[in-house]
C-alpha positions as CSV (number, residue, x, y, z in Angstrom):
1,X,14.9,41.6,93.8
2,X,17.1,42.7,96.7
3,X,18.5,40.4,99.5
4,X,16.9,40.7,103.3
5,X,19.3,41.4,106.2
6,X,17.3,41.5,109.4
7,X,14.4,43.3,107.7
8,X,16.3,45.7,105.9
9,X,16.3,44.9,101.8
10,X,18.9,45.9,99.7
11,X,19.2,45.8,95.8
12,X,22.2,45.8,94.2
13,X,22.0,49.4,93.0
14,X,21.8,50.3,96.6
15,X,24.8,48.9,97.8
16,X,26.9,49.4,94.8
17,X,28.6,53.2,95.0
18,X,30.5,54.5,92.0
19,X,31.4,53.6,88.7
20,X,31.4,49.7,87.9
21,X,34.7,49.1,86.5
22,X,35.2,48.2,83.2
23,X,35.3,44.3,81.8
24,X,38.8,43.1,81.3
25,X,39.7,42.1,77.8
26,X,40.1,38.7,78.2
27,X,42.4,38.2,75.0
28,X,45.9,36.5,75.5
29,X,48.7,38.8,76.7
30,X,48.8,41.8,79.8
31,X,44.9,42.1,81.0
32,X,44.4,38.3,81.3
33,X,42.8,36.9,84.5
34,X,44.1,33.5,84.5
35,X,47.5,33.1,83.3
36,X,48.5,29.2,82.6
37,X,52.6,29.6,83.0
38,X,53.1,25.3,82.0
39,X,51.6,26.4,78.4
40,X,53.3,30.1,78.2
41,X,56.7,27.8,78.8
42,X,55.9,25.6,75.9
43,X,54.4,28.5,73.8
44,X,58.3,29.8,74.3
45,X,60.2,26.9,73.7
46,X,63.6,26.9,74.7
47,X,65.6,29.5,77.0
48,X,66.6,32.6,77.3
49,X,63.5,34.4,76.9
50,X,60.8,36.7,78.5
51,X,57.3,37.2,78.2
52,X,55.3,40.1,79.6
53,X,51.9,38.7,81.6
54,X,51.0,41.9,83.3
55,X,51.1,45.7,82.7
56,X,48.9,48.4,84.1
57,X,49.6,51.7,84.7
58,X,51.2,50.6,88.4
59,X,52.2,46.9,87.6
60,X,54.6,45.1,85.3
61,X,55.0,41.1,85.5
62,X,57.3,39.7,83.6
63,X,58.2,35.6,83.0
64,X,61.9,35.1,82.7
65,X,63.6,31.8,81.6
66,X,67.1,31.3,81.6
67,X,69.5,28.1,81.6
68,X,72.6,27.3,83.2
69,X,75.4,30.1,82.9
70,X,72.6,32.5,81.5
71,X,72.0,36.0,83.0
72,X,71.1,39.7,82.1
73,X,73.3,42.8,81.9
74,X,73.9,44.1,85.2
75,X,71.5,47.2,85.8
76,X,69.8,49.2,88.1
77,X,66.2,51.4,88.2
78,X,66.5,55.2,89.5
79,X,62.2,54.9,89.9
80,X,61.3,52.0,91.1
81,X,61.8,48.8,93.3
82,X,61.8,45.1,91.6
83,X,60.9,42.0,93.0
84,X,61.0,38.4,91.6
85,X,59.3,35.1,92.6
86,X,61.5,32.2,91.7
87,X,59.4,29.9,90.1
88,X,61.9,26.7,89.1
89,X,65.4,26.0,89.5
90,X,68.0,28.5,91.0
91,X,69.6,31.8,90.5
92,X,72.1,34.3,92.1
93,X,71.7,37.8,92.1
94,X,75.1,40.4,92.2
95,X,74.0,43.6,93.6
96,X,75.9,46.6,94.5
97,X,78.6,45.7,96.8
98,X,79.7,42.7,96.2
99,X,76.8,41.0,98.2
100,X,75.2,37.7,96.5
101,X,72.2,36.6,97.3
102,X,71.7,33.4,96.3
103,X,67.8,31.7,95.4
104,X,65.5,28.8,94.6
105,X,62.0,27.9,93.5
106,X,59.7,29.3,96.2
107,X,61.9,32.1,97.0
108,X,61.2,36.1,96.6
109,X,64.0,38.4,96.2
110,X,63.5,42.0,96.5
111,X,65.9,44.6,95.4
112,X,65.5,48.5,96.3
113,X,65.8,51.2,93.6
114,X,69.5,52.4,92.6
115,X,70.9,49.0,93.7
116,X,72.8,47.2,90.5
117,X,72.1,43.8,90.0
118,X,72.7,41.1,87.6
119,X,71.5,38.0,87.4
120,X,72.6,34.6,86.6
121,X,70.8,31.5,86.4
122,X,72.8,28.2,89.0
123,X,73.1,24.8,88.7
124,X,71.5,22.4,85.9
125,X,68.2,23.5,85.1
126,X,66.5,26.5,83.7
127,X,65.5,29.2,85.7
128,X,62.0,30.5,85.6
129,X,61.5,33.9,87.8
130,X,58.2,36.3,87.0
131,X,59.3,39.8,87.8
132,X,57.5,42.6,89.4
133,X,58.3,46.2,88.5
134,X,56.8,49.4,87.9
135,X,55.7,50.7,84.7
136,X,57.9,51.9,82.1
137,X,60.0,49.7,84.0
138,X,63.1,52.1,82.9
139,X,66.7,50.0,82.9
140,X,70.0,52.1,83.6
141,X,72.4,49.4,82.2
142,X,76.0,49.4,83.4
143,X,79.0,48.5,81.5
144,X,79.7,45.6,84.6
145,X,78.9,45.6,88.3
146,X,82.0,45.4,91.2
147,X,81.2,41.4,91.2
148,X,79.8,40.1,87.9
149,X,81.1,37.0,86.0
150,X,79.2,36.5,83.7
151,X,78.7,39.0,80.7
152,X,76.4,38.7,77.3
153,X,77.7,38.5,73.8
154,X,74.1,40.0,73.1
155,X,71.0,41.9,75.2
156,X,69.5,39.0,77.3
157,X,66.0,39.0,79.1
158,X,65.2,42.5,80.5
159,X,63.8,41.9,84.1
């Protein structure tokens, strides 16, 4: 049974042009359509930690927690540029340059490729930021950046 416009009836099949995409396996992890971050934190427990929610062949979404004094290894992508939506608490980002950019919850930051950045989570909660890149989501790690001060004993979150 089609659906009448002004005398003209339509069935599905006659509007519908190309393949019908696939279902989407709706099984925890990358693929999910409804993502609940308060349980993924709990899931997690405490910080530092990561979790990848999305990857296709064009996106990657990572969650990244962090407490105070906590950051990642100053890097930079040759391929692709990142993004981040800060979610909770606040961080400062050290790019290339000695320029700072400091952020909270409901900011975006956006970073071009080839800029170095590290990361470091502010203040006296933990940080929560979901990271957008582009698949493989390659990481050219630098020894330090011209303004980091904060360094890891051990490989920390890698968004």
């Amino acid at each position: 049974m089609g659906t009448n416009y002004e005398g003209v009836v339509a069935a599905i099949d006659d509007v519908v042009e190309g393949p019908i995409p696939p279902r989407v396996d709706a099984t925890f992890g990358p693929g999910m359509m409804h993502i609940e971050i308060d349980k993924i934190v709990e899931q997690m427990g405490p910080a530092p930690w990561s979790k990848l929610l999305v990857e296709d062949e064009r996106n990657r979404g990572t969650l990244i927690a962090a407490m105070p004094g906590q950051g990642n290894h100053a890097h930079w992508h040759s391929d692709f540029d990142e993004w981040w939506f800060v979610m909770k608490g606040k961080l400062k980002w050290e790019l290339t340059g000695g320029k700072i950019i400091h952020a909270q919850k409901g900011d975006i930051v956006w970073i071009p490729r080839g800029t170095v950045h590290h990361i470091v989570t502010e203040g006296d909660e933990m940080s929560l930021r979901f990271a957008v890149a582009m698949p493989p989501a390659v990481h050219v790690w630098q020894e330090e950046c011209d303004n980091c001060d904060v360094t890891w004993e051990e490989r920390p979150p890698s968004d």
